[in-house]
C-alpha positions as CSV (number, residue, x, y, z in Angstrom):
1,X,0.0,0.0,0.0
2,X,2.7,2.6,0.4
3,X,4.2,2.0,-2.9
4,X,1.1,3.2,-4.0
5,X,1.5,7.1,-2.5
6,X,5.0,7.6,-4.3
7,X,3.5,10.1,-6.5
8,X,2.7,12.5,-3.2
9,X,6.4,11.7,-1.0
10,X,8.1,14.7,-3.5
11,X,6.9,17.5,-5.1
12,X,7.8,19.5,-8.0
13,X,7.8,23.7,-8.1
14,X,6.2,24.3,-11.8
15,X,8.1,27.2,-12.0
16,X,11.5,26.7,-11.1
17,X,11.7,22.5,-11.4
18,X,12.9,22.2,-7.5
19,X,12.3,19.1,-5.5
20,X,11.5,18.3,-2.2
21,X,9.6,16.4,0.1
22,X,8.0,20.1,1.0
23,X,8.2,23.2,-1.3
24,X,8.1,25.4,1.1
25,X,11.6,23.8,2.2
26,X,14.2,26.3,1.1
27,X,16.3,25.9,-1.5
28,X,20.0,24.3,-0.2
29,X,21.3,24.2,-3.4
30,X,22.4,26.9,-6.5
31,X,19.3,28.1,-8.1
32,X,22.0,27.5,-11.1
33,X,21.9,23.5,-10.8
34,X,18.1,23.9,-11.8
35,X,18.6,25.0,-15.3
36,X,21.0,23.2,-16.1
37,X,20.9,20.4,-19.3
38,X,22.2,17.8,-17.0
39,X,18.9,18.5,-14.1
40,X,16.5,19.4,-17.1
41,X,17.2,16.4,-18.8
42,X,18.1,13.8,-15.7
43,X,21.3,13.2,-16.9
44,X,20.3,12.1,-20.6
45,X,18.1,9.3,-18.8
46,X,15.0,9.0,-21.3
47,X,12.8,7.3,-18.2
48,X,9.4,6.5,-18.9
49,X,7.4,7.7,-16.0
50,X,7.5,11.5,-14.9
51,X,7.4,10.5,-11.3
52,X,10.7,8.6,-12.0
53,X,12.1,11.9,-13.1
54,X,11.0,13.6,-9.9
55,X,13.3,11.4,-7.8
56,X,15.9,11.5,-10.0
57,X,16.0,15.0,-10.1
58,X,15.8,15.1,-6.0
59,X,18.7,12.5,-6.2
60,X,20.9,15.3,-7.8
61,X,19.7,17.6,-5.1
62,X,20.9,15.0,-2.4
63,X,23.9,14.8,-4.2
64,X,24.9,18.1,-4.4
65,X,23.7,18.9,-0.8
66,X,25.9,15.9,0.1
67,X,23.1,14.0,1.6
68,X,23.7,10.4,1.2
69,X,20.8,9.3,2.6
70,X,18.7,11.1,0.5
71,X,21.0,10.3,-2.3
72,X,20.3,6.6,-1.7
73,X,16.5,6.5,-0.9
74,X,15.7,9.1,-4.1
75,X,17.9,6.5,-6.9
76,X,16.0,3.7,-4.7
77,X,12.6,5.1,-5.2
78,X,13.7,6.2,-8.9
79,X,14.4,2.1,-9.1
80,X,10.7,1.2,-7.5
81,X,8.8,3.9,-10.3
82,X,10.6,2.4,-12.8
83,X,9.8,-0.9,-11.9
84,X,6.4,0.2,-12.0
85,X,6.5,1.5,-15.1
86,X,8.7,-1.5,-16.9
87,X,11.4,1.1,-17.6
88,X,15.2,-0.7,-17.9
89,X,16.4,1.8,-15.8
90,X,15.5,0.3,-12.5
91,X,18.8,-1.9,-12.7
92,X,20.8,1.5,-13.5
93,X,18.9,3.1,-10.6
94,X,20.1,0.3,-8.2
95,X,23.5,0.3,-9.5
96,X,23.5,3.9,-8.6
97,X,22.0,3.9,-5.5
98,X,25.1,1.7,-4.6
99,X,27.9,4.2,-3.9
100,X,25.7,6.5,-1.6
101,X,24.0,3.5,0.6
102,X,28.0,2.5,1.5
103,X,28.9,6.1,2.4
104,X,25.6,6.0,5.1
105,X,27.4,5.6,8.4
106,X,24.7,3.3,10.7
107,X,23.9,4.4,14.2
108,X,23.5,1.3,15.3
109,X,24.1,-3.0,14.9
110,X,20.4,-2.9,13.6
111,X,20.6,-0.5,10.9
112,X,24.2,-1.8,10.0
113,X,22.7,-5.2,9.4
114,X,19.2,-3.4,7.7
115,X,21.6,-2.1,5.2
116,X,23.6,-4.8,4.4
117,X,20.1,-6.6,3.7
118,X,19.0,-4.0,1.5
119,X,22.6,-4.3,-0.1
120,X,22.6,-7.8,-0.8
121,X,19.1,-7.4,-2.5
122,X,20.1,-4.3,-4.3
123,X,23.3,-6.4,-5.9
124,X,21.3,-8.9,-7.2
125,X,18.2,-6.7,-8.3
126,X,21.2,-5.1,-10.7
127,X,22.5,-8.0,-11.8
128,X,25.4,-8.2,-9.9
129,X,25.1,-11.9,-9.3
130,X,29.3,-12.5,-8.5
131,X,28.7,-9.6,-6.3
132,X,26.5,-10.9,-4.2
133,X,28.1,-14.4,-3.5
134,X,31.5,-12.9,-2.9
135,X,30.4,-10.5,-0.3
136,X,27.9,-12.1,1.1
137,X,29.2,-15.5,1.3
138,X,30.8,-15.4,4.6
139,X,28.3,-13.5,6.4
140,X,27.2,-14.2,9.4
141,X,24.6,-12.4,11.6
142,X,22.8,-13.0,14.8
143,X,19.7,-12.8,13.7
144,X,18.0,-16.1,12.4
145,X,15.5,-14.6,9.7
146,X,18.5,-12.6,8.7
147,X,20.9,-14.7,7.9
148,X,18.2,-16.8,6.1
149,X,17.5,-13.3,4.0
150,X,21.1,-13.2,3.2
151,X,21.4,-17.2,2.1
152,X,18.2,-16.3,0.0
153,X,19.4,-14.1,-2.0
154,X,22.9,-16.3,-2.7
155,X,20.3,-19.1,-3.8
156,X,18.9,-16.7,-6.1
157,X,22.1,-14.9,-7.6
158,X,23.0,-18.6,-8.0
159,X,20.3,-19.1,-10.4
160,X,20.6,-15.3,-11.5
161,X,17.0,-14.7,-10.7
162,X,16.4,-10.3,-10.6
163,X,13.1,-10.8,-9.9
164,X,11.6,-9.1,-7.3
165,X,11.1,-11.5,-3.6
166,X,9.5,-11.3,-0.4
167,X,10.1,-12.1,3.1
168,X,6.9,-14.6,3.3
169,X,9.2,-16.8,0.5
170,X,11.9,-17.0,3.4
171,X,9.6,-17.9,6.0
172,X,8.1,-20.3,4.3
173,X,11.2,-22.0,2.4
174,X,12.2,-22.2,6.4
175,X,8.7,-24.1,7.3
């Protein structure tokens, strides 16, 4: 259900092109960056959606604010609309969203081991099948449902299946 409110989480100033989660939010970054060809035409990335657009474009906000949170979550939920619209890009988008999700420094074991989930899924989602067993091989977390998450997702980049998954499929692979 909250993959289907994407279209309100950003919004878009008609005017100027900024966007943010609130327009009244003020501008952290050069007016400049708004008109350029690179922000005007996300990159040269021909996506299919417009709402894919919007969180590309507040990607390259994150980025230039230096926000790598942002950074991540925006090519992440790029990724998702493009998925929903069967645009290619969605691998691209993950690949992307790559660099910024390692630069996020976790407060605590919890969201250390939430990102490495959510790293291991993004690797495969992209294709990066090798990826995925290399790093992930030798893994080892406390948590039971965890660690079955993580030796999931080897199964799958085993069989190079992209395909989206859920957490009922490891539940019940473990029953």
């Amino acid at each position: 259900m909250q993959r289907s409110t994407m279209f309100a989480w950003l919004q878009e100033c008609p005017h100027c092109g900024y966007v943010a989660s609130k327009l009244e939010n003020e501008l952290e970054v050069p007016a400049d960056l708004l008109k350029t060809d690179e922000y005007l035409t996300c990159e040269g990335n021909d996506f299919k959606s417009e709402l894919s657009k919007r969180f590309y474009r507040h990607y390259m906000i994150s980025k230039a604010e230096k926000d790598y949170g942002s950074e991540f979550l925006s090519l992440l939920h790029c990724a998702w609309t493009c998925d929903n619209s069967d645009d290619e890009l969605a691998v691209k988008m993950r690949k992307m969203a790559l660099p910024p999700l390692d630069k996020i420094v976790p407060q605590s074991d919890e969201e250390k081991n939430s990102l490495l989930l959510i790293k291991v899924d993004l690797l495969r989602r992209s294709l990066q099948f090798n990826n995925v067993i290399s790093e992930f091989k030798d893994v080892i977390l406390e948590d039971k449902i965890q660690n079955d998450i993580i030796t999931f997702q080897i199964e799958l980049a085993l069989k190079k299946d992209s395909d989206c998954h859920t957490i009922r499929e490891v539940v019940n692979k473990q029953q």
